[in-house]
C-alpha distance (Angstrom), angle and dihedral (degrees) to the residues before:
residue distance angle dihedral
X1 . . .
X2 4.05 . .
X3 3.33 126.0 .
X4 3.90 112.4 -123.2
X5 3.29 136.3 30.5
X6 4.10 110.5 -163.2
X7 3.81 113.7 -166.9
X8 3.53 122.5 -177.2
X9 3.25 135.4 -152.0
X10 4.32 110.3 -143.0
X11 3.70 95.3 -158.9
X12 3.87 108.2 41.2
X13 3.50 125.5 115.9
X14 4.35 137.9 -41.9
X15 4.27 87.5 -28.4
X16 3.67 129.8 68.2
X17 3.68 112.0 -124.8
X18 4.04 95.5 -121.2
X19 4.13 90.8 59.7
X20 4.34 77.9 42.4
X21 3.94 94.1 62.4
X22 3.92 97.6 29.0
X23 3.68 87.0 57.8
X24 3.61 89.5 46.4
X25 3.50 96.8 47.3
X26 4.21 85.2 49.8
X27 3.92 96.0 55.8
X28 3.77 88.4 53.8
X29 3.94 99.7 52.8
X30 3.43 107.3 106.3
X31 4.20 98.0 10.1
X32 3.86 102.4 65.9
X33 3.83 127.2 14.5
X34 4.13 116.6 -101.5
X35 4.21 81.1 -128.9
X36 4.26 77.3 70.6
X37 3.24 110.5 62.5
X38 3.81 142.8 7.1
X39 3.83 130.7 -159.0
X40 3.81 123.9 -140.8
X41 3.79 137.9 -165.6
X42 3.98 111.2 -113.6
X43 4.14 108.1 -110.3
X44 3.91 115.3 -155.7
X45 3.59 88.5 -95.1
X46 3.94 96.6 61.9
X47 4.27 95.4 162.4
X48 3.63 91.3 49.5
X49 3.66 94.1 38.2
X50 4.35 83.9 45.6
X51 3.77 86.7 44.8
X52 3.78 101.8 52.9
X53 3.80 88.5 43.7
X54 3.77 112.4 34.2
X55 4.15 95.8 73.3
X56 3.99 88.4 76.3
X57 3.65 97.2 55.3
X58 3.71 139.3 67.9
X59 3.45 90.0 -139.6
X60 3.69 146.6 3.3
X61 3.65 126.0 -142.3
X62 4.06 127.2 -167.8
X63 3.66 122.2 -150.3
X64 3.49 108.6 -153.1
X65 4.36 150.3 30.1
X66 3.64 132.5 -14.4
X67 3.86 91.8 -85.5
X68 3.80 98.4 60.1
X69 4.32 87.1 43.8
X70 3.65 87.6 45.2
X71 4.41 86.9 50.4
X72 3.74 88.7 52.1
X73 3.96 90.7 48.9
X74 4.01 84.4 53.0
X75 3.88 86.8 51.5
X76 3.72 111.0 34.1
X77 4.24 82.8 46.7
X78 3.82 93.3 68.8
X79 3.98 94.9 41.3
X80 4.14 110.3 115.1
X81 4.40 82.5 -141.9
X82 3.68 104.7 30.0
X83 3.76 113.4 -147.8
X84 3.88 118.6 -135.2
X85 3.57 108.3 -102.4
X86 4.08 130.8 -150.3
X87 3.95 131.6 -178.6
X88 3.13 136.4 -146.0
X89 3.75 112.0 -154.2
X90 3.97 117.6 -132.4
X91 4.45 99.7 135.5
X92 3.60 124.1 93.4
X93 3.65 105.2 -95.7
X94 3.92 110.8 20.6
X95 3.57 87.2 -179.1
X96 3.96 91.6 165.8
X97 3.71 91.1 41.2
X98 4.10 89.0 62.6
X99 3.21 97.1 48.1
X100 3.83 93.1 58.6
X101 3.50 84.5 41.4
X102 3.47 105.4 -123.0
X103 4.13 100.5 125.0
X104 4.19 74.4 68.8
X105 3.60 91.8 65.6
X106 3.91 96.8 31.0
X107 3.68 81.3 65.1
X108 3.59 106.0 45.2
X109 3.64 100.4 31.2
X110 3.43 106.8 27.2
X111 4.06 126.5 -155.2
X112 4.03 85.0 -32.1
X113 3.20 90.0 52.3
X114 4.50 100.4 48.7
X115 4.33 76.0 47.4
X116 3.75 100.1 55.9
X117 4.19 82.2 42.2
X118 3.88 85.5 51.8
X119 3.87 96.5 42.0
X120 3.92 90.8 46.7
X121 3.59 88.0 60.5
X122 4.21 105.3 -149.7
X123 3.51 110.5 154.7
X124 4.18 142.5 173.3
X125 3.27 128.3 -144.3
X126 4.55 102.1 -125.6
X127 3.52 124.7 -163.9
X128 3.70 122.5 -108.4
X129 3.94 127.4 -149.9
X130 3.41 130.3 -142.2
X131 3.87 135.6 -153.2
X132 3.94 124.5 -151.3
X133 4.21 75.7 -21.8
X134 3.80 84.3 -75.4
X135 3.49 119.1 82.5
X136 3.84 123.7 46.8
X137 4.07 142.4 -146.4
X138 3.42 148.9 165.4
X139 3.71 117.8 -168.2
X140 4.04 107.2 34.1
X141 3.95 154.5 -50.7
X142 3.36 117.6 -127.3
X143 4.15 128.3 -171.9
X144 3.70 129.6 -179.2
X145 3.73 120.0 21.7
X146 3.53 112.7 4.9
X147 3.60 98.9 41.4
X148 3.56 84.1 56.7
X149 3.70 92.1 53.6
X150 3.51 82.5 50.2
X151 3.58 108.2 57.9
X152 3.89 95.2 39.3
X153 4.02 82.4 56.0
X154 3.87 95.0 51.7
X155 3.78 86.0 47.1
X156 3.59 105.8 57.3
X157 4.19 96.7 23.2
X158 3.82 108.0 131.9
X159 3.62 113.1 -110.9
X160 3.49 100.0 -153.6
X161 3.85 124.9 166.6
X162 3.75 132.0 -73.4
X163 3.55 81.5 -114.0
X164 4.02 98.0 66.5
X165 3.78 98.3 24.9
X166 3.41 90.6 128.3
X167 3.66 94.2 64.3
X168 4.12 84.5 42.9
X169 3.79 91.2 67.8
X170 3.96 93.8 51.6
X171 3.62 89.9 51.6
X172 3.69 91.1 42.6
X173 4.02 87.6 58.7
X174 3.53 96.5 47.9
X175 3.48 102.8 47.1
X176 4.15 88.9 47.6
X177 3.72 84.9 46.7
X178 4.10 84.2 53.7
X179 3.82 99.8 44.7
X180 3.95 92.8 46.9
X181 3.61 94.3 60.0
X182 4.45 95.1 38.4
X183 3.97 79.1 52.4
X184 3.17 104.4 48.5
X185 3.82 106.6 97.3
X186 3.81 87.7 54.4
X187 3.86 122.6 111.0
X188 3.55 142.3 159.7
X189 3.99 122.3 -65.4
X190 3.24 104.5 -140.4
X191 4.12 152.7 25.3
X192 3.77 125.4 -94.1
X193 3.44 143.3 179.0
X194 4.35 128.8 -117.9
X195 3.29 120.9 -164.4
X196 3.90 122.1 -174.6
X197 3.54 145.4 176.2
X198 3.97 103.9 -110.8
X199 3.67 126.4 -146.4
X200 4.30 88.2 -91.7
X201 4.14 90.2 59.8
X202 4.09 86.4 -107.2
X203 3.87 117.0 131.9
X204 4.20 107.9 -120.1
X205 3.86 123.5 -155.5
X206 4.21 112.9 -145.9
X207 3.96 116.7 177.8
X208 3.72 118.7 -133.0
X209 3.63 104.5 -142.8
X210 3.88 116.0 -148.4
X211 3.76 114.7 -97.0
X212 4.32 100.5 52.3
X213 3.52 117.3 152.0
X214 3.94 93.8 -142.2
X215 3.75 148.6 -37.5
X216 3.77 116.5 -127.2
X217 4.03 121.7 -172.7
X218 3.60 107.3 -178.8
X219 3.69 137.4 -178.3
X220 4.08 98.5 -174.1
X221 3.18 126.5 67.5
X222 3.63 97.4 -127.8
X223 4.02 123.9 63.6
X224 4.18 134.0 174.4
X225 3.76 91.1 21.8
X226 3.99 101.5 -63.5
X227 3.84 102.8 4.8
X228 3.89 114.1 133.3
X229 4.12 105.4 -129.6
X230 4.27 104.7 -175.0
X231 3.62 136.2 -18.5
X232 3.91 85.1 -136.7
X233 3.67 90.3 66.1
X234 3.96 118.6 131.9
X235 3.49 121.1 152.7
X236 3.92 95.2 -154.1
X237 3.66 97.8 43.6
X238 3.99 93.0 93.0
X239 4.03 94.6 -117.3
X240 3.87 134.0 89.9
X241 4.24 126.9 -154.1
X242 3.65 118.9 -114.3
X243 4.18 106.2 -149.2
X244 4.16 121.3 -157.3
X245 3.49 105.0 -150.3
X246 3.62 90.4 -162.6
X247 4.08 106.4 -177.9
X248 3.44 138.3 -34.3
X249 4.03 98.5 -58.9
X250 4.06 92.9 60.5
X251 3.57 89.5 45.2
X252 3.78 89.6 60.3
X253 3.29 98.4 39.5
X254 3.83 92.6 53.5
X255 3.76 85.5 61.0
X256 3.57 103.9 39.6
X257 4.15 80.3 60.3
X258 3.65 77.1 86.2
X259 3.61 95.0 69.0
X260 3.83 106.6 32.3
X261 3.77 90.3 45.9
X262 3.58 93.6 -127.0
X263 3.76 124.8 129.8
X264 3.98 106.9 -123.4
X265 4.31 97.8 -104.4
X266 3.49 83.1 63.2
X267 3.86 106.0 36.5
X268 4.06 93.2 47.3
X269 4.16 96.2 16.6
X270 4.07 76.9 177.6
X271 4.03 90.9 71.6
X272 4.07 111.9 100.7
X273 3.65 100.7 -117.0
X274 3.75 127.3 162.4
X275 3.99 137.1 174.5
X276 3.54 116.3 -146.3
X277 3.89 146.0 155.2
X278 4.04 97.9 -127.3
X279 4.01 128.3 21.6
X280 3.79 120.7 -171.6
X281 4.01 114.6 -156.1
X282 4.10 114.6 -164.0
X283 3.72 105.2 -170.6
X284 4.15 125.5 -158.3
X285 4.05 93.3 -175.9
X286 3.84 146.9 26.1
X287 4.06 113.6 -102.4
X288 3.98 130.4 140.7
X289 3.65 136.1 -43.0
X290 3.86 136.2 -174.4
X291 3.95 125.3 165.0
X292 3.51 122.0 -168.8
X293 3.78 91.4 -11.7
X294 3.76 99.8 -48.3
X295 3.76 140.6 90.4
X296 3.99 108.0 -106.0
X297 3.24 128.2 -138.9
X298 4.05 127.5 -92.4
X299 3.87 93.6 -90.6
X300 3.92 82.4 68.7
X301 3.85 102.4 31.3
X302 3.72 88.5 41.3
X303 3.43 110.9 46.3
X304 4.00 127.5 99.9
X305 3.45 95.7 -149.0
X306 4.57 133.1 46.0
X307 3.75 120.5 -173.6
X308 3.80 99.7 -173.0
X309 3.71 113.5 -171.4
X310 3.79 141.6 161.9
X311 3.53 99.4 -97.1
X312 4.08 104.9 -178.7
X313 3.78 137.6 -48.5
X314 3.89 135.8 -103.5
X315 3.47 138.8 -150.7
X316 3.87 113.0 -116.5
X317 3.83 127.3 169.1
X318 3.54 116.0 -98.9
X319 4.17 135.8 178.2
């Protein structure tokens, strides 16, 4: 068995994908034998690509946004010996990857720097949610606003060449920067119901009225990019935040968290925020989804009803 498996995503974020693996491939030489690992471009099928793969290695490492981590989660999850898993963080939010604070030593150290992190081996074991006990994530699900930000973005995002993805990621700022502000009078259609688990075991009933700007649950600390989500945030602690995103005022405020250093409960302590180990969602309506970065499919966006739980934990590479 080898020890790493590097895949790399070609399209994700400010670097192309063949400086990516060459600079992998560089920070190795001389530290671990080339018989010991092997790096890969991501296909469009990254879980079954991860799948058919990630039984000969020790570990399997992605190289690039919250998509391609969240693809690997999706692969590694239904894996009889789970490997350990690592990222290196090249997309445009890396949400997850900040919160483990790796996009720290991405920037300071580089690709040697993410290798000597991988070669030292210290790892955490990080919780892992569950929907309907089918579909998986690690950083957040967001409905209403954002996520529709979101999937307009990933729609009409330039996919330029490796060549010029430099000039991608500018683009890719600006036009996110664009579509925030056109969508920003936008909010859901229609009431709901959440029910939770509360801190005494007992399942709680809050109604949605129509009109809110967006739900958030999270499980990293870090949302949007930079934004600050909960001080109660631990991502091995077995419970997730759920975020109301009641109007216009808590939306800014959850992204000005960015720039007072303050996670949101603290920054706007009048936001309805509450950590929990299981979240119901009844839905009267369709609206806007994204998971993990990405629009999901129409079990998801469809369905009436979410059960989102902690299913189990994985072991990722940490600093």
């Amino acid at each position: 068995m080898k020890k790493f498996l590097f895949l790399v995503n070609p399209i994700s974020g400010s670097s192309p994908g063949t400086i990516v693996a060459s600079r992998i491939a560089h920070a190795l030489t001389g530290r671990l034998p080339s018989s010991q690992y092997d790096i890969f471009f991501t296909e469009k099928d990254i879980p079954g690509q991860a799948r058919a793969l990630a039984p000969h290695y020790e570990a399997i490492i992605g190289a690039g946004g919250d998509g391609t981590f969240g693809a690997l989660v999706q692969a590694v999850d239904q894996m009889p010996n789970p490997p350990k898993v690592g990222i290196i963080p090249f997309g445009v939010g890396n949400d997850f990857a900040r919160s483990l604070g790796l996009l720290d030593v991405l920037k300071h150290w580089g690709i040697p720097g993410m290798v000597n992190m991988f070669l030292a081996g210290k790892t955490k074991m990080v919780d892992v949610l569950t929907i309907n006990g089918q579909f998986l994530f690690t950083s957040y699900l967001g409905i209403g606003n954002d996520a529709k930000i979101s999937n307009t973005f990933n729609n009409l995002r330039p996919r330029t060449p490796r060549t010029v993805a430099g000039v991608r990621i500018g683009i890719n700022r600006i036009l996110y920067t664009g579509l925030s502000l056109r969508n920003l009078a936008y909010t859901i259609p229609f009431g709901f119901e959440l029910w939770y688990r509360n801190s005494n075991g007992r399942e709680t009933c809050v109604n949605v009225p129509v009109g809110l700007h967006g739900l958030l649950v999270t499980n990293s600390a870090i949302y949007a990019g930079g934004a600050k989500m909960s001080s109660r945030t631990d991502l091995s602690d077995g419970k997730f935040e759920v975020t109301v995103i009641k109007d216009i005022r808590h939306w800014w405020a959850m992204h000005f968290t960015r720039f007072f250093k303050m996670p949101l409960d603290e920054l706007s302590p009048m936001v309805y925020q509450i950590s929990t180990d299981w979240l119901r969602i009844t839905l009267n309506g369709e609206t806007f989804f994204q998971l993990d970065g990405e629009e999901p499919g129409p079990e998801i966006s469809r369905a009436k009803t979410l059960d989102i739980s902690v299913s189990h934990q994985m072991e990722m590479f940490v600093p």
